[in-house]
MARFI-839580 format. One record per residue: residue number from 1; residue in one letter; x, y, z of N, C-alpha, C, CB in turn. Coordinates in Angstrom, 2 decimals. Glycine has a CB too. Layout:
<rs>
R    k  r       nx       ny       nz      cax      cay      caz       cx       cy       cz      cbx      cby      cbz
R  NUM  A        X        Y        Z        X        Y        Z        X        Y        Z        X        Y        Z
...
</rs>
This chain:
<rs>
R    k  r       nx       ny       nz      cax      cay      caz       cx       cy       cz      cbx      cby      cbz
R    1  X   121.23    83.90   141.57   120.53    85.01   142.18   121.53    86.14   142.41   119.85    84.59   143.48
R    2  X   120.96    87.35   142.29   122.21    88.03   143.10   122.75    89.06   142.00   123.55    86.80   143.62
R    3  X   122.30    88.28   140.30   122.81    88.69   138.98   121.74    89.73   139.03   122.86    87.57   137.64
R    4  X   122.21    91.33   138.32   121.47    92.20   138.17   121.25    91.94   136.74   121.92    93.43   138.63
R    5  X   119.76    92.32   135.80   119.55    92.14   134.37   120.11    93.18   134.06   118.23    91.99   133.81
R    6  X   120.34    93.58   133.13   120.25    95.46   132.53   119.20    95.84   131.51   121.74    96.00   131.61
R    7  X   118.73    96.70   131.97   117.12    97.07   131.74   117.63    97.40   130.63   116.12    98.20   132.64
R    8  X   116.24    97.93   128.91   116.82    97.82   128.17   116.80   100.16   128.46   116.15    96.58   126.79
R    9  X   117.66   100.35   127.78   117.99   101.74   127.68   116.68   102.66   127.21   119.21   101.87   126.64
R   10  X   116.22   103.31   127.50   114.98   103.85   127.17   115.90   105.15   126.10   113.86   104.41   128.78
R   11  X   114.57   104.95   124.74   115.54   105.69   123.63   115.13   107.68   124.30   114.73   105.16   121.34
R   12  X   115.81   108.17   123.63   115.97   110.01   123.97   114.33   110.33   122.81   118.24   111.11   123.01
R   13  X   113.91   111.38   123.65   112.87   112.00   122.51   112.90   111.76   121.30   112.86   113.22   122.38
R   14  X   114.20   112.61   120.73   115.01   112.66   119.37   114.87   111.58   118.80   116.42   112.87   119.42
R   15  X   115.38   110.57   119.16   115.50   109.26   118.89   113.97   109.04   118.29   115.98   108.35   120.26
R   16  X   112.98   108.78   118.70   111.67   108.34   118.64   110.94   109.29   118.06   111.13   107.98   119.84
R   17  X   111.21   110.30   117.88   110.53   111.29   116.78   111.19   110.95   115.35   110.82   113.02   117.17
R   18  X   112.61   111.34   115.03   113.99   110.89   114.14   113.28   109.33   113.35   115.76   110.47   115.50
R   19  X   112.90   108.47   114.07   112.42   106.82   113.91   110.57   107.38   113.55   112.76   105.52   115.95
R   20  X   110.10   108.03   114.13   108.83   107.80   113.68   108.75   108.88   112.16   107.68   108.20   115.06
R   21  X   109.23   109.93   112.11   109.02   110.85   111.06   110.05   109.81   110.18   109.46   112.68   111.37
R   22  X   110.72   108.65   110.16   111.84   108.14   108.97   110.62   107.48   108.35   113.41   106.96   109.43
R   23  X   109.45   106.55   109.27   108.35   105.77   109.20   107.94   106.64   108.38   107.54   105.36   110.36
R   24  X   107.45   107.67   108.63   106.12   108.53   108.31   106.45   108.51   106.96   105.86   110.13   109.01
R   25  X   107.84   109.26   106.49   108.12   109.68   105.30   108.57   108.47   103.68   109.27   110.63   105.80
R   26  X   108.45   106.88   104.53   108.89   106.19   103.86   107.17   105.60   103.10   109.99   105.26   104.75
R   27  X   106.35   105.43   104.49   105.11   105.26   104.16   104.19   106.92   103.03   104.47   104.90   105.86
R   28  X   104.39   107.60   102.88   104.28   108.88   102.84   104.54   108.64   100.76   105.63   109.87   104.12
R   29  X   106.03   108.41   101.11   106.33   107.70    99.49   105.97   107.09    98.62   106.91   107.13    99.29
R   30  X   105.79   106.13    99.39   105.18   104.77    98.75   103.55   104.85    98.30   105.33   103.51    99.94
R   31  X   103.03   105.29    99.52   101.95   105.92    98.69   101.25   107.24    97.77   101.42   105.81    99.29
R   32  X   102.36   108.49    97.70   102.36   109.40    96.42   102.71   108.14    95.58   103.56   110.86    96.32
R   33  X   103.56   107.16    95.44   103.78   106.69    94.25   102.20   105.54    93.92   105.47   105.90    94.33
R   34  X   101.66   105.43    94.63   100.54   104.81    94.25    99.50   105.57    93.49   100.02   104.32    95.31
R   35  X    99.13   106.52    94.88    97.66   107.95    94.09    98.55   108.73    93.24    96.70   109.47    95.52
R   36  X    99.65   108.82    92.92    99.93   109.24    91.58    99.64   108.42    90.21   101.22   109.45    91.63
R   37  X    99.85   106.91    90.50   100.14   106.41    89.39    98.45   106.05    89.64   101.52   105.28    89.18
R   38  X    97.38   106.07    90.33    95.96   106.16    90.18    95.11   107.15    89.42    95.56   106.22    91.27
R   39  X    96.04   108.51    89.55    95.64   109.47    89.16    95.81   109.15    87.52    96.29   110.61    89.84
R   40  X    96.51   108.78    87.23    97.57   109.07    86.07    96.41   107.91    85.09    99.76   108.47    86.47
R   41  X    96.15   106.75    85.58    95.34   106.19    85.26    93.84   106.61    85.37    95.65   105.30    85.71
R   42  X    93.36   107.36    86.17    92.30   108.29    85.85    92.13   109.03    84.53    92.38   109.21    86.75
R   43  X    93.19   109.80    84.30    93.36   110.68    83.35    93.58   109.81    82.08    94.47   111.65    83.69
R   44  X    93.62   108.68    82.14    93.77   107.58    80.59    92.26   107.67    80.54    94.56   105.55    80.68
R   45  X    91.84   106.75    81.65    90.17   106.38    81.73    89.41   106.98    81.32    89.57   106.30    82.75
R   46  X    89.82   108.60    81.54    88.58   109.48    80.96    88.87   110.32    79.72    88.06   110.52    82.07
R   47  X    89.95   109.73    79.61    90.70   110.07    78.19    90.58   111.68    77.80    89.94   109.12    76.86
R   48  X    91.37   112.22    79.12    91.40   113.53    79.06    93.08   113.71    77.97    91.35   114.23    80.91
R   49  X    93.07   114.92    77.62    93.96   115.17    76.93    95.51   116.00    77.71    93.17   115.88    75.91
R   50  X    95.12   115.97    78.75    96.04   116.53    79.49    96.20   115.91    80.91    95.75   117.88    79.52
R   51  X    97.01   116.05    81.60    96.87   115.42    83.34    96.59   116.72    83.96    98.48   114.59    84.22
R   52  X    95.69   116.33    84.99    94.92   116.99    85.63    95.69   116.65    86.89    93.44   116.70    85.46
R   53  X    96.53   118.04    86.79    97.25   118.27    88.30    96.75   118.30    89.33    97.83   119.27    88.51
R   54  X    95.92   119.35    89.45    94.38   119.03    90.40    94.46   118.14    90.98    93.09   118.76    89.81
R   55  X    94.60   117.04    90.31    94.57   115.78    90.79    95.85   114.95    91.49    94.15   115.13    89.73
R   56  X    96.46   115.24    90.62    98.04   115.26    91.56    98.41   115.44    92.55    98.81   115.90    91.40
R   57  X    98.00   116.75    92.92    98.40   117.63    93.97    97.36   117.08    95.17    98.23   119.35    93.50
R   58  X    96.25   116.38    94.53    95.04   115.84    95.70    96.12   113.99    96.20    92.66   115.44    94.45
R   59  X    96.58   114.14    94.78    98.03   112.57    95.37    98.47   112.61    96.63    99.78   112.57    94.58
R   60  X    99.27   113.92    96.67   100.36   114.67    97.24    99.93   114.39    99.08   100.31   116.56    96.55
R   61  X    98.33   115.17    98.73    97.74   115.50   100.08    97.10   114.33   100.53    96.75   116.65   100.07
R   62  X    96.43   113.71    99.67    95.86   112.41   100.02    97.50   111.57   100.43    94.79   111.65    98.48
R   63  X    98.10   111.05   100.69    99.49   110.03   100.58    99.77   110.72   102.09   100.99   110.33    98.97
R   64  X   100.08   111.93   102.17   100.32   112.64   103.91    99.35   112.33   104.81   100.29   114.32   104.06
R   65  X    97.80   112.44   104.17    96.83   111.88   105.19    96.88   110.69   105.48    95.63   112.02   104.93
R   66  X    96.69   109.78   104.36    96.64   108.03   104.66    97.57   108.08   105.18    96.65   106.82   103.59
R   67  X    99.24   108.38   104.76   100.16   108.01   105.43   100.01   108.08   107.38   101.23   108.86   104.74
R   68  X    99.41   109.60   107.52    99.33   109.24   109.04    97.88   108.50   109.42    99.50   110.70   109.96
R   69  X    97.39   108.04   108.89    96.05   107.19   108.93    96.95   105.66   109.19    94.88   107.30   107.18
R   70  X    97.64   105.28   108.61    98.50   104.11   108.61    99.40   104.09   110.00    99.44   104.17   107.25
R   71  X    99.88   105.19   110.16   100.89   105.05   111.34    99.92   105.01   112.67   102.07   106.45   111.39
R   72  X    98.79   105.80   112.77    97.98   105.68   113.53    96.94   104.48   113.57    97.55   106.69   113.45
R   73  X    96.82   103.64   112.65    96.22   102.36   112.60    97.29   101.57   113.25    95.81   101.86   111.16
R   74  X    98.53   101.90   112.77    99.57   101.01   113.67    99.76   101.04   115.22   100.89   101.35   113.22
R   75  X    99.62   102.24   115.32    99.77   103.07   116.63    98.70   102.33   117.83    99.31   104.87   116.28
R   76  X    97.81   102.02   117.15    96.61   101.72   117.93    96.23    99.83   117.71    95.23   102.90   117.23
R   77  X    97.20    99.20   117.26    97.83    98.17   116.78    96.63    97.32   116.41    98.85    97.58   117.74
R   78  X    96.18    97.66   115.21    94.96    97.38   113.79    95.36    96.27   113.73    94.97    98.19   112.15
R   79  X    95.09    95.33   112.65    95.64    94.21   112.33    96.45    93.44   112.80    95.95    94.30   111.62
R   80  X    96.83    93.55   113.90    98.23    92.53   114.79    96.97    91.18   115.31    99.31    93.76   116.85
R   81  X    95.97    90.54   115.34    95.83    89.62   115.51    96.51    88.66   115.67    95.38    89.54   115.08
R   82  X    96.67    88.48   114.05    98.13    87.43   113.70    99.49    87.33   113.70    98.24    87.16   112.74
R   83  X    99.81    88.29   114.35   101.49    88.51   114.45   101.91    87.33   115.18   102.05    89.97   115.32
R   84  X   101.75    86.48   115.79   102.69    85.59   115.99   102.50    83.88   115.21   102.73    85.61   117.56
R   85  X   101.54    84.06   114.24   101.21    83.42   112.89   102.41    83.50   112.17   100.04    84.11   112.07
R   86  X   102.70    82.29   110.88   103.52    82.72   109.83   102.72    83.83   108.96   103.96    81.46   108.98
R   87  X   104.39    84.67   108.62   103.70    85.72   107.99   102.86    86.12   107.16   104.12    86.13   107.72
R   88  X   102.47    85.18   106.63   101.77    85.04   105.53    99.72    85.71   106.14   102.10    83.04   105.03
R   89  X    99.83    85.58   107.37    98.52    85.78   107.90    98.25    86.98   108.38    98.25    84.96   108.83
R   90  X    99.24    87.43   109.12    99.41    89.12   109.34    99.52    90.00   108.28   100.59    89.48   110.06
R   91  X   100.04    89.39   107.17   100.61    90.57   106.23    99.13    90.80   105.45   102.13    90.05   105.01
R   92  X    98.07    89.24   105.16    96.83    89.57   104.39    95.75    90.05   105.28    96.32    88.37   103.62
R   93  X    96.11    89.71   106.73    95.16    90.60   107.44    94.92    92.30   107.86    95.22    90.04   108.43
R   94  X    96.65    92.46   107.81    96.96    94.03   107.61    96.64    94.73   106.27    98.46    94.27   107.80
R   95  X    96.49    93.57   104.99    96.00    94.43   104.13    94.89    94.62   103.51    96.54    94.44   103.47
R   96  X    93.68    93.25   104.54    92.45    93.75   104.45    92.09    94.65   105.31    91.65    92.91   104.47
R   97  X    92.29    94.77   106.53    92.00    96.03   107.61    92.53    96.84   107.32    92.28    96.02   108.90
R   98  X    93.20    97.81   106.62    94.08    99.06   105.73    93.19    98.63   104.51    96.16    98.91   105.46
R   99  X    92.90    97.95   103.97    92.00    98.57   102.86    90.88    98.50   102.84    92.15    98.24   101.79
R  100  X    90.17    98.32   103.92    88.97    98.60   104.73    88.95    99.82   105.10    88.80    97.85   105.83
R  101  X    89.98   100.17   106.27    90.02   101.57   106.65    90.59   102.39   105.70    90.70   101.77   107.82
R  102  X    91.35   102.77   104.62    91.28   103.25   103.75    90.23   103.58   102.84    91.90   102.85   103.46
R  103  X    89.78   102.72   102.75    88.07   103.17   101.54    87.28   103.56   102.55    87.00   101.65   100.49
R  104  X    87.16   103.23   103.38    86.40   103.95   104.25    86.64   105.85   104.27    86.77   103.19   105.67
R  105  X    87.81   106.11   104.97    88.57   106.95   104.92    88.89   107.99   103.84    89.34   106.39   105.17
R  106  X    88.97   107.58   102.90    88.89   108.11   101.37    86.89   108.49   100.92    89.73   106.44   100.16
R  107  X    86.31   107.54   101.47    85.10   107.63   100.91    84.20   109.05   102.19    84.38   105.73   100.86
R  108  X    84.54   109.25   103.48    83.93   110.09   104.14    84.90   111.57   103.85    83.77   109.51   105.69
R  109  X    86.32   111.16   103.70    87.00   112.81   103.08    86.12   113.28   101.60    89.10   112.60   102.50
R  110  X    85.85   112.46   100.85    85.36   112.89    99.71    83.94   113.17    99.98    85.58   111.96    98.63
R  111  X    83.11   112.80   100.86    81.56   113.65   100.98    81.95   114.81   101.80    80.15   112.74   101.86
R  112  X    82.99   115.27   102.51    82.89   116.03   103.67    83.59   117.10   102.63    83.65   115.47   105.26
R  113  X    84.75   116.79   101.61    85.15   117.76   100.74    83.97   118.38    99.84    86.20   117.18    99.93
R  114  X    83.41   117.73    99.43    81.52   117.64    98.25    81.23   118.61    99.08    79.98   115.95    98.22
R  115  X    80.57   118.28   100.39    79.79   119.16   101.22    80.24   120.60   101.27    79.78   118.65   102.56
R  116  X    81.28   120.61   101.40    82.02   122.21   101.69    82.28   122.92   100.47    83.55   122.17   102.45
R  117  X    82.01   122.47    99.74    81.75   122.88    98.48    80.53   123.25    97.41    82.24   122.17    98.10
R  118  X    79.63   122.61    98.96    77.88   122.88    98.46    77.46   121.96    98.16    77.44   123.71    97.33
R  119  X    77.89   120.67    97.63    77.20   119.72    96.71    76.63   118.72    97.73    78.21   119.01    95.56
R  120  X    75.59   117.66    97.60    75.48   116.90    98.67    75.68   115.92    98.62    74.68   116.88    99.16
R  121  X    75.43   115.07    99.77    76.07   113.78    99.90    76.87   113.01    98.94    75.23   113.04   100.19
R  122  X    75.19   112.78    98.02    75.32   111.60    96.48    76.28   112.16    95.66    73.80   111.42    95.35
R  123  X    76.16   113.61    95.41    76.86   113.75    94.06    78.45   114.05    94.85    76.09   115.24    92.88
R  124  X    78.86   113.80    96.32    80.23   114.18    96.83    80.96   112.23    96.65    80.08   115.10    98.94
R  125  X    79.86   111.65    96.32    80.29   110.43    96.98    81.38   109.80    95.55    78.70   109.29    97.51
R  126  X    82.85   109.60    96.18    83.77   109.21    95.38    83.56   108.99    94.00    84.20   108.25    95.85
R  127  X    84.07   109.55    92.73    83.93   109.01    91.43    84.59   107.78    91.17    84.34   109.89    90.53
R  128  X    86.05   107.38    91.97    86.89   106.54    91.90    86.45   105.18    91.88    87.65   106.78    92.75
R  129  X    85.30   104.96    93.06    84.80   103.62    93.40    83.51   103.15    92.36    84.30   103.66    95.02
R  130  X    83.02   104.29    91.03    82.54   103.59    90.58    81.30   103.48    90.28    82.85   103.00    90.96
R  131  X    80.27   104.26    91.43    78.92   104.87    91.79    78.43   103.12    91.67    78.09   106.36    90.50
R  132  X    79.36   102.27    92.38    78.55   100.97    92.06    79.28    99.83    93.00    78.61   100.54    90.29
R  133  X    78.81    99.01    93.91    79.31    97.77    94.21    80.69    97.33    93.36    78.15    96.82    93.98
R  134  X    80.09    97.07    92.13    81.42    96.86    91.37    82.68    97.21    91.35    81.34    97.11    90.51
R  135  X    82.31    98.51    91.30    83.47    99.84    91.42    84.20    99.31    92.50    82.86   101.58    91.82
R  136  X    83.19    99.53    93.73    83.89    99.36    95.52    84.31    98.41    95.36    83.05    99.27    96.97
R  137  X    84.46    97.09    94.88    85.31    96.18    94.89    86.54    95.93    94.31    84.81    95.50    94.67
R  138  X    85.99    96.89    93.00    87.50    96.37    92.20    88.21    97.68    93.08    87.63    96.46    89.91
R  139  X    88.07    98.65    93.49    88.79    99.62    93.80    89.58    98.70    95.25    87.78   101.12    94.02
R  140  X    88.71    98.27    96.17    89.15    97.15    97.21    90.25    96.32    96.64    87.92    96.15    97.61
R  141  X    89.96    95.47    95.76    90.81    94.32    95.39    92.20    95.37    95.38    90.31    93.39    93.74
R  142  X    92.47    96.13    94.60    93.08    97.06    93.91    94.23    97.76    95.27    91.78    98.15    93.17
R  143  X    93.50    98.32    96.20    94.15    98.65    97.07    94.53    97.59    98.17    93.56    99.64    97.45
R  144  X    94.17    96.32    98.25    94.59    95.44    98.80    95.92    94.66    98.28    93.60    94.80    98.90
R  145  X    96.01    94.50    96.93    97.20    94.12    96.34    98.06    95.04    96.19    97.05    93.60    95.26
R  146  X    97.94    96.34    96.14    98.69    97.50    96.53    99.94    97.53    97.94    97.49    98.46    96.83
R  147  X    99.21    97.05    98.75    99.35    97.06   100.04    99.95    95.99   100.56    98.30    97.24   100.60
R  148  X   100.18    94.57   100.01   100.54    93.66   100.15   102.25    93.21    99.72    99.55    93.16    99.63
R  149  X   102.66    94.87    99.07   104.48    94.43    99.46   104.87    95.44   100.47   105.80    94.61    97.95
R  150  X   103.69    96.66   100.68   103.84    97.44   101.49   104.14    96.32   103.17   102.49    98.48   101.28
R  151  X   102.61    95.90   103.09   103.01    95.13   104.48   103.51    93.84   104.20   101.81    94.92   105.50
R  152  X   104.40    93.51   103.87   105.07    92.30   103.39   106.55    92.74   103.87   104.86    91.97   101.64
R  153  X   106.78    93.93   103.55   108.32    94.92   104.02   108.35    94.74   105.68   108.18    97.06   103.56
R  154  X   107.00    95.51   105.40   107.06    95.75   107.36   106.74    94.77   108.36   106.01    96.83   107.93
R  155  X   106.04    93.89   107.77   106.14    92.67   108.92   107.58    91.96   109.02   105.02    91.40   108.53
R  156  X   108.08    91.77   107.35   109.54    91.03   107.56   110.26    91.75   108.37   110.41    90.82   106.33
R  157  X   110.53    93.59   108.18   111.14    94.00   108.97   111.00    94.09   110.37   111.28    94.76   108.60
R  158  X   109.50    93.58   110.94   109.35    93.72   112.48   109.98    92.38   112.84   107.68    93.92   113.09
R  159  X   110.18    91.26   112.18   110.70    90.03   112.08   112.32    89.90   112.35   110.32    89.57   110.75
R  160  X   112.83    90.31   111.50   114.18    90.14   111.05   114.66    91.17   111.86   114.49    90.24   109.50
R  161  X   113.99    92.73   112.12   114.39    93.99   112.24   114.46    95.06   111.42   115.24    93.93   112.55
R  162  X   114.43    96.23   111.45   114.30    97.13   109.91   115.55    97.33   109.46   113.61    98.69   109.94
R  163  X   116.74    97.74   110.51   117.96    97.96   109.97   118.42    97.29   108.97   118.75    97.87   110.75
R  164  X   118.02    95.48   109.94   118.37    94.41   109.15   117.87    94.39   107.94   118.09    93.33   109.68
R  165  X   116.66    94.38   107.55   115.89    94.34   106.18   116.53    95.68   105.78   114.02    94.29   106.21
R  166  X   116.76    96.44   105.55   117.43    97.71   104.65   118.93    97.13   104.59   117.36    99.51   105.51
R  167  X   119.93    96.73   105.43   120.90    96.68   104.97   120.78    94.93   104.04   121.95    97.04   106.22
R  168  X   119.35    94.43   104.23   120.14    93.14   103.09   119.35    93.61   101.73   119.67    90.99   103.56
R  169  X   118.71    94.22   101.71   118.27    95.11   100.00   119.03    95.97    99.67   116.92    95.99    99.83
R  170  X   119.61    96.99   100.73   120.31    98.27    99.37   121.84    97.87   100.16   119.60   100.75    99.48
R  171  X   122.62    97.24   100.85   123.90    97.48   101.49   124.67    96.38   100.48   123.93    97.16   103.33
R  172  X   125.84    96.59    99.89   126.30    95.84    98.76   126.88    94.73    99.47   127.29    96.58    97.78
R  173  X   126.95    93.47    99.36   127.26    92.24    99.26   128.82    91.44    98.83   126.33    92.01    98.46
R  174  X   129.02    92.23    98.32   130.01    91.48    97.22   129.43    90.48    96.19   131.07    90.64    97.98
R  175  X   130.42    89.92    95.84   129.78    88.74    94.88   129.09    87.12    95.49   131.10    88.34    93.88
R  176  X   129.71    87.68    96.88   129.16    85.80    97.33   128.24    86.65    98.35   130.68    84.20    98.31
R  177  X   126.78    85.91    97.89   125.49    86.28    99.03   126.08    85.32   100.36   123.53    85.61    98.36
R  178  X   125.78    86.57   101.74   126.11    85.87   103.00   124.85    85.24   103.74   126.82    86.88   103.95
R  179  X   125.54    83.68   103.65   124.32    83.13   104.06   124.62    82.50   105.55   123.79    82.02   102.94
R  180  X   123.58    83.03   106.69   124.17    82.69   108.01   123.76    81.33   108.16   123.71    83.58   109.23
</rs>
């Protein structure tokens, strides 16, 4: 008795903006590199003869939105059911609830974009998914396996730690892997 603990240090503003915009911009990445390479596959599908930047540039903007759609699903802590499960249960539950709220999300920006543009509901409603059950699923499956090294990173790293997980992928090793 008598022993004082030491509380843990509460981080500076800086700090926690610096850490959330590193989040923002890593998630931010990862998915331009997805709705790019969706797009890109659009433009095979319809066997246009050119890429339709248009569409690109909707990558660009779409990847900044989800991206804070993601941090704010986190924020409001979505999928943590299973966090103290092996990982294996959190990571497929985070990437059915993110690709739930994603198609969701994607599917009301695209009538609300239609609308403001005059057109209504039906003809605003996503080309991507398909105009069919079918579509919405494979587009589901699609963004669920997408998402599954995404949150596969970030649970290990809430696990292990993030520093930790970045310095054992890109920090060089030498030749003998250190095994604790």
């Amino acid at each position: 008795m008598g022993e004082s603990v030491p509380l843990p240090q509460r981080r500076h503003l800086k700090e926690r903006v610096s850490d959330e915009l590193k989040r923002f911009l890593v998630i931010f990445l990862y998915l331009w590199v997805v709705f790019g390479l969706l797009s890109i596959h659009k433009s095979i599908i319809l066997a246009e003869q050119h890429l339709d930047y248009p569409e690109h540039a909707f990558a660009i903007i779409n990847a900044f939105i989800f991206a804070k759609v993601l941090l704010l699903g986190e924020h409001f802590n979505l999928g943590t059911r299973f966090k103290d499960r092996p990982q294996i249960y959190p990571i497929l539950h985070k990437c059915f609830i993110f690709t739930v709220v994603l198609i969701c999300f994607h599917i009301v920006e695209s009538i609300l974009v239609g609308v403001w543009h005059g057109h209504t509901i039906v003809e605003s409603f996503p080309p991507i998914l398909g105009g069919s059950l079918k579509g919405l699923l494979s587009v589901g499956v699609i963004c669920f396996v997408v998402l599954l090294p995404f949150f596969g990173f970030r649970e290990i790293g809430r696990v292990f730690g993030r520093k930790e997980l970045w310095a054992l992928i890109f920090v060089h090793r030498g030749n003998k892997p250190k095994l604790s």
